[in-house]
PDB file with SEQRES, HELIX, SHEET and CRYST1 records, atoms N, CA, C and O in Angstrom:
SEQRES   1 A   70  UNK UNK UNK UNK UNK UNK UNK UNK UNK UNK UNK UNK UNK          
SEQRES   2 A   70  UNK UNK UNK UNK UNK UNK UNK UNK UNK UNK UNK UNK UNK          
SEQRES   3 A   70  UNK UNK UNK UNK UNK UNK UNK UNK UNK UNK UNK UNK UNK          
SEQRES   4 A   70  UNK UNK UNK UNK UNK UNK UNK UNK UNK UNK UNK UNK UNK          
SEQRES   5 A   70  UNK UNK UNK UNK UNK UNK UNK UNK UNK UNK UNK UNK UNK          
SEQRES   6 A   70  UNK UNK UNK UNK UNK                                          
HELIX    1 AA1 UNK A   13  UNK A   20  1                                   8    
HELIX    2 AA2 UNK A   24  UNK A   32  1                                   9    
HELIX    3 AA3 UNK A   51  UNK A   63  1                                  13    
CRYST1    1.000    1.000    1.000  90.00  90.00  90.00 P 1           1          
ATOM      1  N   UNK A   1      11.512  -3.572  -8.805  1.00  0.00           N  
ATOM      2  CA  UNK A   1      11.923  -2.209  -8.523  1.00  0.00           C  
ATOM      3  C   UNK A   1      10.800  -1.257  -8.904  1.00  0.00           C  
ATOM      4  O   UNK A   1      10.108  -1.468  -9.900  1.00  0.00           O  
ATOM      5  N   UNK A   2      10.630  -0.258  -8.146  1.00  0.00           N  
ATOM      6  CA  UNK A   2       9.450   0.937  -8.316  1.00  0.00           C  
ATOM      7  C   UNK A   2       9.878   2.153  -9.271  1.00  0.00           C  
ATOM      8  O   UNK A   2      10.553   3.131  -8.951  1.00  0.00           O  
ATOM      9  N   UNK A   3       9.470   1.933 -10.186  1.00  0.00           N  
ATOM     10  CA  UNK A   3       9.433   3.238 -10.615  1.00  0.00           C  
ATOM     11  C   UNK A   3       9.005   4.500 -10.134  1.00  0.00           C  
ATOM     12  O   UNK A   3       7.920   4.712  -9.592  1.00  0.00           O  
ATOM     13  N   UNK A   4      10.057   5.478 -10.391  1.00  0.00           N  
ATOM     14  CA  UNK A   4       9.822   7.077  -9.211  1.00  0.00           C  
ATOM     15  C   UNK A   4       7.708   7.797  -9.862  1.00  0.00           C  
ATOM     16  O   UNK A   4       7.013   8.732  -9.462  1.00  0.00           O  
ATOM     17  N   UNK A   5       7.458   6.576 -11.088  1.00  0.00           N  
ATOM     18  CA  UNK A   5       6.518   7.516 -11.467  1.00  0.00           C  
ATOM     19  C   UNK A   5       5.414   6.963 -10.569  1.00  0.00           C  
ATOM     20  O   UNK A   5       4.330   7.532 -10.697  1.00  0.00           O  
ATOM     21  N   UNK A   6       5.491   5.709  -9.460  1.00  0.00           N  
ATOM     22  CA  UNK A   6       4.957   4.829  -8.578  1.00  0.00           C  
ATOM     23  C   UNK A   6       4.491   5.629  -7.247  1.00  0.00           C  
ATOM     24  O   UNK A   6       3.325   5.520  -6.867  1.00  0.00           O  
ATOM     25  N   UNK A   7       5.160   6.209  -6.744  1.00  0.00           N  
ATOM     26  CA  UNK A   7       5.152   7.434  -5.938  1.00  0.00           C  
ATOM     27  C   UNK A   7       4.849   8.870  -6.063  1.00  0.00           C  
ATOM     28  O   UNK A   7       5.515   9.692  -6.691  1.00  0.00           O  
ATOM     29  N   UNK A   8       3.768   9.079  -5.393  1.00  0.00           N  
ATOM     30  CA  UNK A   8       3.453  10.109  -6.165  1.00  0.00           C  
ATOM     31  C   UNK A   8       3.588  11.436  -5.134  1.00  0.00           C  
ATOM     32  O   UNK A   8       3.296  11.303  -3.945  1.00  0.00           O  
ATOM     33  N   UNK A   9       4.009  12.606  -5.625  1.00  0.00           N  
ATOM     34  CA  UNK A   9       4.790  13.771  -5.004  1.00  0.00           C  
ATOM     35  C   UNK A   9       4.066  14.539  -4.066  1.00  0.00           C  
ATOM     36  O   UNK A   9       4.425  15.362  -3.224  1.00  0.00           O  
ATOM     37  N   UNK A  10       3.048  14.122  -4.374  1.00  0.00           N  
ATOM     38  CA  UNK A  10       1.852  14.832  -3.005  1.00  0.00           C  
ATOM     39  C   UNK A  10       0.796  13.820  -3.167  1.00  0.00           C  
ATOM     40  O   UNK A  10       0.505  13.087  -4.112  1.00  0.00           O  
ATOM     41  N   UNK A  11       0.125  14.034  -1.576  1.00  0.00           N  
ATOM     42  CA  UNK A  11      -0.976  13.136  -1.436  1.00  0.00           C  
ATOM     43  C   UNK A  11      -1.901  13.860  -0.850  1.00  0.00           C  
ATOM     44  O   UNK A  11      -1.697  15.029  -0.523  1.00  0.00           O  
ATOM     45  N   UNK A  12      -2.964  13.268  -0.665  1.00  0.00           N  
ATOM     46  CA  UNK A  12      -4.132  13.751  -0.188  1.00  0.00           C  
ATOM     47  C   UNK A  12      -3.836  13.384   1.317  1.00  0.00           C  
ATOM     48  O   UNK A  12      -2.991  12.600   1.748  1.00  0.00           O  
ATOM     49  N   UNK A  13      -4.780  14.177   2.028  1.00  0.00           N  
ATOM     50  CA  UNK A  13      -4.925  13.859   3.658  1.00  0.00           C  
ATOM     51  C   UNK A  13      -5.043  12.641   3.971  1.00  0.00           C  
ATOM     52  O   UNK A  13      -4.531  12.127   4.965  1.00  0.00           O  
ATOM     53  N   UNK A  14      -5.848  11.985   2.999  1.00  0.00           N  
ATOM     54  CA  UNK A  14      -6.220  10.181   3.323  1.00  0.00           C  
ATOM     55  C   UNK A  14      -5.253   9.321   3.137  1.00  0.00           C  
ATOM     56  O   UNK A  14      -5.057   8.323   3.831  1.00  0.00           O  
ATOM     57  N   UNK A  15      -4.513   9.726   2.050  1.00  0.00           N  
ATOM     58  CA  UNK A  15      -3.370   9.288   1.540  1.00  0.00           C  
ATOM     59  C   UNK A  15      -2.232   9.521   2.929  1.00  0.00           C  
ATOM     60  O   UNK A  15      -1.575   8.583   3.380  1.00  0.00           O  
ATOM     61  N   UNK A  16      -2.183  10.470   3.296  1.00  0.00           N  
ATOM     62  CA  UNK A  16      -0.924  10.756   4.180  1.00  0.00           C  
ATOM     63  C   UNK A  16      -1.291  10.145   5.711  1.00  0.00           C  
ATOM     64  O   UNK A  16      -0.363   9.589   6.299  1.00  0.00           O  
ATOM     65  N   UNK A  17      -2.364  10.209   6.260  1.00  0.00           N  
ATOM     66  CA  UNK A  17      -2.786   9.734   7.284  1.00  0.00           C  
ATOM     67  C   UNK A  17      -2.494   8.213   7.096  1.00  0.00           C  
ATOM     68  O   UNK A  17      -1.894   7.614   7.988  1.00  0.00           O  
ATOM     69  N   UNK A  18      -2.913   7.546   5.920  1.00  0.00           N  
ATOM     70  CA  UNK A  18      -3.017   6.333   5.866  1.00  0.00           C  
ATOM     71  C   UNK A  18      -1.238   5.608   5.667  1.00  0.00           C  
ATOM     72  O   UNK A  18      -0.823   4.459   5.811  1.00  0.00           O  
ATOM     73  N   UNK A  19      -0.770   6.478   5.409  1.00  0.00           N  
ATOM     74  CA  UNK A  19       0.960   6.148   5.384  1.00  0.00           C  
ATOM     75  C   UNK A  19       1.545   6.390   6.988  1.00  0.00           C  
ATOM     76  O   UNK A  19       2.481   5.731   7.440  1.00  0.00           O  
ATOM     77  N   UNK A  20       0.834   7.433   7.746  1.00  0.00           N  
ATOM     78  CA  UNK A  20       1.183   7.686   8.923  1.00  0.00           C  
ATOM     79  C   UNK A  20       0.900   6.736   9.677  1.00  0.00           C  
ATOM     80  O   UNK A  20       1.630   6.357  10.593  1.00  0.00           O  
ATOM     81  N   UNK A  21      -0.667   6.026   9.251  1.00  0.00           N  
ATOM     82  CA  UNK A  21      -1.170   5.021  10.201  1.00  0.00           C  
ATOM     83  C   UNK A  21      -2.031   5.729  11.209  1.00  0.00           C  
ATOM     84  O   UNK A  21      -2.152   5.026  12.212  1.00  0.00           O  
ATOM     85  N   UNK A  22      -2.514   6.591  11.276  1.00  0.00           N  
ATOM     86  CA  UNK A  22      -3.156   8.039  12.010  1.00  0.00           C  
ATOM     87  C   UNK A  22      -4.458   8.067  11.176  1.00  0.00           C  
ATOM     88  O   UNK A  22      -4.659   7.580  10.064  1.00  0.00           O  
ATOM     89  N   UNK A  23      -5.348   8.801  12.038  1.00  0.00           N  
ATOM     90  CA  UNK A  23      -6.874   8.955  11.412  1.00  0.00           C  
ATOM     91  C   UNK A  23      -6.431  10.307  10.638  1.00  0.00           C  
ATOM     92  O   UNK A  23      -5.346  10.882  10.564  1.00  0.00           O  
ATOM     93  N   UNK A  24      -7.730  10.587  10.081  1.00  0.00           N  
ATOM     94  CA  UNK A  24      -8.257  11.391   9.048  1.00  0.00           C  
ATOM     95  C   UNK A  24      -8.124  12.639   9.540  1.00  0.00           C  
ATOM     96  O   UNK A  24      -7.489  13.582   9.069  1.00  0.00           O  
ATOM     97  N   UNK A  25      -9.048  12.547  10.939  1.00  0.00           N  
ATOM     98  CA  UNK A  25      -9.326  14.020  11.899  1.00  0.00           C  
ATOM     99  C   UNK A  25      -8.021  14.227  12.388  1.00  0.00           C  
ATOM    100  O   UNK A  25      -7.919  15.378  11.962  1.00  0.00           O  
ATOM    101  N   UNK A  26      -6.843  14.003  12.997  1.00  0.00           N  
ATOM    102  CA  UNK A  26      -5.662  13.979  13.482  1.00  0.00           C  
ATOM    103  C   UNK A  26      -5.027  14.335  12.061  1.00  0.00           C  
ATOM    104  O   UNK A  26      -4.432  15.413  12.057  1.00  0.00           O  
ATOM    105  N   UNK A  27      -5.038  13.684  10.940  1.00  0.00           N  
ATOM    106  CA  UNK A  27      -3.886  14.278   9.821  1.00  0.00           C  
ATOM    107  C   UNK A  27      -4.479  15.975   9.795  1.00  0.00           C  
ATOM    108  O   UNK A  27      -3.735  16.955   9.832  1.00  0.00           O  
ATOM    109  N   UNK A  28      -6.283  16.026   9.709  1.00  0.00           N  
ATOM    110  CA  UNK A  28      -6.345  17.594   9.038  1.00  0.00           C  
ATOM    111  C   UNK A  28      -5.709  18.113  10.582  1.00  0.00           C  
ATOM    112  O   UNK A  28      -5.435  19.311  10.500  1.00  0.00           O  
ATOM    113  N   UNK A  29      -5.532  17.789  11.376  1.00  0.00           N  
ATOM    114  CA  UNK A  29      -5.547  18.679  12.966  1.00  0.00           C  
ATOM    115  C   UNK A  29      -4.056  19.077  12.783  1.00  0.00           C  
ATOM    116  O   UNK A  29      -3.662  20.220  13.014  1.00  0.00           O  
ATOM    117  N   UNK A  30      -3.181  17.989  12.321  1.00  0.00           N  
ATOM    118  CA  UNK A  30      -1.673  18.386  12.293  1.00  0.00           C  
ATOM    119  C   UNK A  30      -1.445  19.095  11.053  1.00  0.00           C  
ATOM    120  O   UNK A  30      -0.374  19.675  11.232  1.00  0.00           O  
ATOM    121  N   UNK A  31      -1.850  19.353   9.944  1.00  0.00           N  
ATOM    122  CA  UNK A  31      -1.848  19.840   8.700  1.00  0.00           C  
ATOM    123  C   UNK A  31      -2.179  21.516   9.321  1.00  0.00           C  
ATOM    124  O   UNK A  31      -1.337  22.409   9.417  1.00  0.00           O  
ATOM    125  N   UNK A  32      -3.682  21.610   9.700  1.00  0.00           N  
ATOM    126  CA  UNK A  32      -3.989  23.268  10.406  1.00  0.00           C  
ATOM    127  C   UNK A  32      -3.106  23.496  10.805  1.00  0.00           C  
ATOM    128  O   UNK A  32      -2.374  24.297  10.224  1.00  0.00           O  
ATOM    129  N   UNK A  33      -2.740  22.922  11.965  1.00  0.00           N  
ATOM    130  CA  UNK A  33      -1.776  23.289  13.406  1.00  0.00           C  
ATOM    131  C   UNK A  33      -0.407  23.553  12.429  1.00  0.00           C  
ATOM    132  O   UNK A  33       0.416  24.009  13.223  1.00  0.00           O  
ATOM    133  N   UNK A  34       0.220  23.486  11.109  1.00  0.00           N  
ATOM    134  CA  UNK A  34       1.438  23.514  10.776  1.00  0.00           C  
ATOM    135  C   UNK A  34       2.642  22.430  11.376  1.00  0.00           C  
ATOM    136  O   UNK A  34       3.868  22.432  11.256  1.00  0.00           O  
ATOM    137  N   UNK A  35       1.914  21.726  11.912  1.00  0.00           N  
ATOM    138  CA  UNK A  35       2.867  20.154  12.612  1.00  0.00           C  
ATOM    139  C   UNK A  35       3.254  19.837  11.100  1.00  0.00           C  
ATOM    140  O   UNK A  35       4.361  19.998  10.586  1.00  0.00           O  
ATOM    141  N   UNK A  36       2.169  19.383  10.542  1.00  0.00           N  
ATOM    142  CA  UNK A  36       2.492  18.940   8.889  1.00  0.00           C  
ATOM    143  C   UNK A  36       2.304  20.213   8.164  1.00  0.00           C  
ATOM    144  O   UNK A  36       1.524  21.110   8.483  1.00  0.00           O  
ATOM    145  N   UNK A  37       3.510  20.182   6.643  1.00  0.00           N  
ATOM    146  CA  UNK A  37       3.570  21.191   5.765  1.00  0.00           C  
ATOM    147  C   UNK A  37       2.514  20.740   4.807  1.00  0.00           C  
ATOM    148  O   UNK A  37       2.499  19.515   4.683  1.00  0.00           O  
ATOM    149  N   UNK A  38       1.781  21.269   4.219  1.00  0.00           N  
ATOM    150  CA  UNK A  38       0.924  21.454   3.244  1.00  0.00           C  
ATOM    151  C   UNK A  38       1.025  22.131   2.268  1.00  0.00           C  
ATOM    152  O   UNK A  38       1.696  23.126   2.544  1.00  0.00           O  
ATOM    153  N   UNK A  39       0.593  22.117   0.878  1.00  0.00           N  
ATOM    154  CA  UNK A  39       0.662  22.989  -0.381  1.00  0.00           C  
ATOM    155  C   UNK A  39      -0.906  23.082  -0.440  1.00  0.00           C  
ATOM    156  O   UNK A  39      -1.857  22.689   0.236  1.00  0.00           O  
ATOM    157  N   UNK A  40      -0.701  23.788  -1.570  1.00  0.00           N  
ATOM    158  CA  UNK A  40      -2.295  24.280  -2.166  1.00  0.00           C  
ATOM    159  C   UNK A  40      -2.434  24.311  -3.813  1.00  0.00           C  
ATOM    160  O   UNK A  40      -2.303  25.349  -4.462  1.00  0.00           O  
ATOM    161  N   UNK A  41      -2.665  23.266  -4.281  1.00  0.00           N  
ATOM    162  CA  UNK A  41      -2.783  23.564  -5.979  1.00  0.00           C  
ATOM    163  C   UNK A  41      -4.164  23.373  -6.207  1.00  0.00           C  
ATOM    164  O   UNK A  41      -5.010  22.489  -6.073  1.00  0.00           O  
ATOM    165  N   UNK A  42      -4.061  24.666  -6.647  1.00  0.00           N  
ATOM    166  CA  UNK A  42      -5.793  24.874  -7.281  1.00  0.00           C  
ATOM    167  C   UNK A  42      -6.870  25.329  -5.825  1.00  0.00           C  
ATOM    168  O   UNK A  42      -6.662  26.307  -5.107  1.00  0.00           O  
ATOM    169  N   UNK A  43      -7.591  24.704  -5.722  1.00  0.00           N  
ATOM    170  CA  UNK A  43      -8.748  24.462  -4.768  1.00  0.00           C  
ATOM    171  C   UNK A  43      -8.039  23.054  -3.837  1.00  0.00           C  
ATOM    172  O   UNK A  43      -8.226  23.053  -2.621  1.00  0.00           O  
ATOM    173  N   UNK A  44      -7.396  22.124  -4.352  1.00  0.00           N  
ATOM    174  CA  UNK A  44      -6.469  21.524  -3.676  1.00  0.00           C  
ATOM    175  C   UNK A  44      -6.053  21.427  -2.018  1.00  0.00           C  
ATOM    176  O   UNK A  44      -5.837  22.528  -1.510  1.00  0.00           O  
ATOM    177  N   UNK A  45      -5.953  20.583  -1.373  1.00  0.00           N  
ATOM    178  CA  UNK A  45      -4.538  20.730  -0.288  1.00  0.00           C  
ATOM    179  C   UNK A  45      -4.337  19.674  -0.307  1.00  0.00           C  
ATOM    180  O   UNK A  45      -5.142  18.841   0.110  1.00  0.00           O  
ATOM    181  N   UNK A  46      -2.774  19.294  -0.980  1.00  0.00           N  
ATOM    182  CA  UNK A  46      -2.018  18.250  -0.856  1.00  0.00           C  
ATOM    183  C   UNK A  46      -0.886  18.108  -0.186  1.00  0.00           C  
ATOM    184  O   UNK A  46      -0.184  18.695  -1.010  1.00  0.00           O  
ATOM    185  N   UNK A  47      -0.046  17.760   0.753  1.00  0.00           N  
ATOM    186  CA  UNK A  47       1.253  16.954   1.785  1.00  0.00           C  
ATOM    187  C   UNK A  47       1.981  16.723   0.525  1.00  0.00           C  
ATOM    188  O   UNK A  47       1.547  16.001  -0.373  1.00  0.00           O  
ATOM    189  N   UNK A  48       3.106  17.359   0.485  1.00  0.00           N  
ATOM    190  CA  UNK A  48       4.416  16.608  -0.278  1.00  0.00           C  
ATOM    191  C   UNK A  48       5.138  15.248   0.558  1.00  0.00           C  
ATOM    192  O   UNK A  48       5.834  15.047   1.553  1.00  0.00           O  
ATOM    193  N   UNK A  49       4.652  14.677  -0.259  1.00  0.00           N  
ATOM    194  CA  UNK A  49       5.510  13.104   0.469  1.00  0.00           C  
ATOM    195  C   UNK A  49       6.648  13.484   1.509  1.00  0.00           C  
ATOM    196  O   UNK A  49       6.343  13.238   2.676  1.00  0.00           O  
ATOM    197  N   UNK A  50       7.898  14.035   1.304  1.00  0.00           N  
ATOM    198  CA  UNK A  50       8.833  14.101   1.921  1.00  0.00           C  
ATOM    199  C   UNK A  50       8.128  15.181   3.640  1.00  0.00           C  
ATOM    200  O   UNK A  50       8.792  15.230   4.675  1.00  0.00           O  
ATOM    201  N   UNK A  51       7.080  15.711   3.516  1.00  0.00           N  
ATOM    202  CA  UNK A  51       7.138  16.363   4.556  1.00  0.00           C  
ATOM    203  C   UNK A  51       6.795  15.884   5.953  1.00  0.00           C  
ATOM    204  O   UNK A  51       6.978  16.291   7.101  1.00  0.00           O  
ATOM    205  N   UNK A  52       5.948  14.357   5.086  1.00  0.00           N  
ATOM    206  CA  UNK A  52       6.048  13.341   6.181  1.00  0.00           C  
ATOM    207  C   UNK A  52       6.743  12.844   6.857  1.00  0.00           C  
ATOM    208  O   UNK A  52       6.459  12.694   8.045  1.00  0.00           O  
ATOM    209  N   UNK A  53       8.329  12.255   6.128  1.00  0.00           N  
ATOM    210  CA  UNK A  53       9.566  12.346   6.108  1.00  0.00           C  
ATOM    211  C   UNK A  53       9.881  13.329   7.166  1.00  0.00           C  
ATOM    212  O   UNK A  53      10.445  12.946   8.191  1.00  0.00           O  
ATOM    213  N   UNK A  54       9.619  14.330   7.026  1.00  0.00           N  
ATOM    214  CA  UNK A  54      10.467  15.524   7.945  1.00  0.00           C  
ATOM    215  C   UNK A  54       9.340  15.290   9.365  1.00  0.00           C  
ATOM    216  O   UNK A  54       9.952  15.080  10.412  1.00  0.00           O  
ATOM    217  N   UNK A  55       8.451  15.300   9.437  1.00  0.00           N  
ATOM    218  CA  UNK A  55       7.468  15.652  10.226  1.00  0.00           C  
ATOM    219  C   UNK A  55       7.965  13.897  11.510  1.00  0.00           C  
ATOM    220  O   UNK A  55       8.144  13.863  12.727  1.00  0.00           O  
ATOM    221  N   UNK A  56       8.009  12.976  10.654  1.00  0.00           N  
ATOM    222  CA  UNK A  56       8.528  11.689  11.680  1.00  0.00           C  
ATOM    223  C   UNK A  56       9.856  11.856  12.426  1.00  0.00           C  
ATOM    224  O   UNK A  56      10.204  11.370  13.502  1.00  0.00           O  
ATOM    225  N   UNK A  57      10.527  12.685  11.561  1.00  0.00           N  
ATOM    226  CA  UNK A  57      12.220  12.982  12.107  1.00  0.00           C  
ATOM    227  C   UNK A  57      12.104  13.758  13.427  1.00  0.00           C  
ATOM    228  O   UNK A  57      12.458  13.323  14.523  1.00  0.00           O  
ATOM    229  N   UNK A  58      11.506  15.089  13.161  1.00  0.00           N  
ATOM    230  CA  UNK A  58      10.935  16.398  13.841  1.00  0.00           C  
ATOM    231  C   UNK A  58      10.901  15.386  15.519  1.00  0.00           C  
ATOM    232  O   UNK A  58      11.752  15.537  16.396  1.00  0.00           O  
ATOM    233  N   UNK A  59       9.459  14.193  15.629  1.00  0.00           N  
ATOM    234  CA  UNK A  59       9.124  13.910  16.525  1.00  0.00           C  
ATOM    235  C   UNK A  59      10.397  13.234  17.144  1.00  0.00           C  
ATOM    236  O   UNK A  59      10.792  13.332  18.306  1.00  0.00           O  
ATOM    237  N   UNK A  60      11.085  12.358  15.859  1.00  0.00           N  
ATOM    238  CA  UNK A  60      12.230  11.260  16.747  1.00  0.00           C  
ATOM    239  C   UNK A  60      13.395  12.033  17.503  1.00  0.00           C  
ATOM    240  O   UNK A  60      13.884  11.633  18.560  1.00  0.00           O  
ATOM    241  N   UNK A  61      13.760  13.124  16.874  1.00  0.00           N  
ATOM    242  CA  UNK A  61      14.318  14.020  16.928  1.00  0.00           C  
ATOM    243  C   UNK A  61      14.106  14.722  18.717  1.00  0.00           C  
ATOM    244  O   UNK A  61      15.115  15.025  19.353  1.00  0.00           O  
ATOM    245  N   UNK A  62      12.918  14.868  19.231  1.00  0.00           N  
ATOM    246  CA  UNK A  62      12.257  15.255  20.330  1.00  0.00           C  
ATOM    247  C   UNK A  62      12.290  14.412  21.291  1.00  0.00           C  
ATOM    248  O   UNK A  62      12.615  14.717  22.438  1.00  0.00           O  
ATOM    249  N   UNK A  63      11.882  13.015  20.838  1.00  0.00           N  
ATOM    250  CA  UNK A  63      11.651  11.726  21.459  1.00  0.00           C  
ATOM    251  C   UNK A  63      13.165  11.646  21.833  1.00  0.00           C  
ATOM    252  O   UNK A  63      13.046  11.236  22.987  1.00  0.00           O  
ATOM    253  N   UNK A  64      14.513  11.764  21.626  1.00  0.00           N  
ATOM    254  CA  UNK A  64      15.578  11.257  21.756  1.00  0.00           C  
ATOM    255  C   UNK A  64      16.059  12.531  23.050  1.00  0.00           C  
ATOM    256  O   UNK A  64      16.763  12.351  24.044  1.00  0.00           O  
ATOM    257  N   UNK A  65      15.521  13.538  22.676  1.00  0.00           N  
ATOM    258  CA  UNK A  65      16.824  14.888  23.451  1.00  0.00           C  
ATOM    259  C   UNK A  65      16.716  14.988  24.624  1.00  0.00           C  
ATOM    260  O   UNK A  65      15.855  15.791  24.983  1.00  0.00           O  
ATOM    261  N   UNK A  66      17.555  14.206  25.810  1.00  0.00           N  
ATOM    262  CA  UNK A  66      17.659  14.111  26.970  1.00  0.00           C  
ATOM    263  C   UNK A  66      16.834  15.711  27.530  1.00  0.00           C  
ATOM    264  O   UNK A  66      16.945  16.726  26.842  1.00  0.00           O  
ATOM    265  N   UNK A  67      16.082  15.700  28.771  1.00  0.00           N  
ATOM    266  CA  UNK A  67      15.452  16.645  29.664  1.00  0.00           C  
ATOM    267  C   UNK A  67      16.924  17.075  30.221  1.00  0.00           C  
ATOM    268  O   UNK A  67      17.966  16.451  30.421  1.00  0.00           O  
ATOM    269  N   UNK A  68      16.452  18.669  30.403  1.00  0.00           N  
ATOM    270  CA  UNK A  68      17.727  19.166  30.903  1.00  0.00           C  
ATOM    271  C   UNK A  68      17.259  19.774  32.308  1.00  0.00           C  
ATOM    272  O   UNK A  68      16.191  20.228  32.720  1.00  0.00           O  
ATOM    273  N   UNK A  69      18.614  19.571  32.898  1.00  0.00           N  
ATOM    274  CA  UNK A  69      18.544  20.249  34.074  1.00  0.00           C  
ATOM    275  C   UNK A  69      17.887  21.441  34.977  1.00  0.00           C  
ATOM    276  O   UNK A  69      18.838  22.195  35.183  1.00  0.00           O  
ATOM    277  N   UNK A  70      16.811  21.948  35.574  1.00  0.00           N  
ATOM    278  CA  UNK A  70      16.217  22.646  35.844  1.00  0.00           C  
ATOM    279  C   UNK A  70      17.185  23.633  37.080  1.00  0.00           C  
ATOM    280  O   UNK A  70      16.678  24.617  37.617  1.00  0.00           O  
TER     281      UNK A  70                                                      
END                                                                             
């Protein structure tokens, strides 16, 4: 079992790309663009874990919603 101190509450771009499975240039592109939420501690920019979480839903979420009638 993992301890919650195993996971850590923000990651770096490399870190989050590399959980996404996505390059480096594509995580900072969705991070700018506000696709992904970002914080700022210090001089910092770190991804709160969960926003990845939200950011995969966001797409499945899109991916599922039938085209509507024109």
């Amino acid at each position: 079992m993992q301890h919650p101190e195993a996971t850590p509450l923000v990651l770096t771009i490399e870190q989050a790309a590399k959980r996404l499975g996505i390059g480096r240039t594509l995580t900072y592109a969705l991070v700018s663009s506000g696709e992904i939420e970002s914080v700022q501690i210090g001089r910092l920019r770190r991804i709160p874990a969960e926003c990845l979480a939200e950011y995969v839903n966001r797409l499945r979420r899109q991916n599922t919603q039938l085209p509507t009638a024109a």
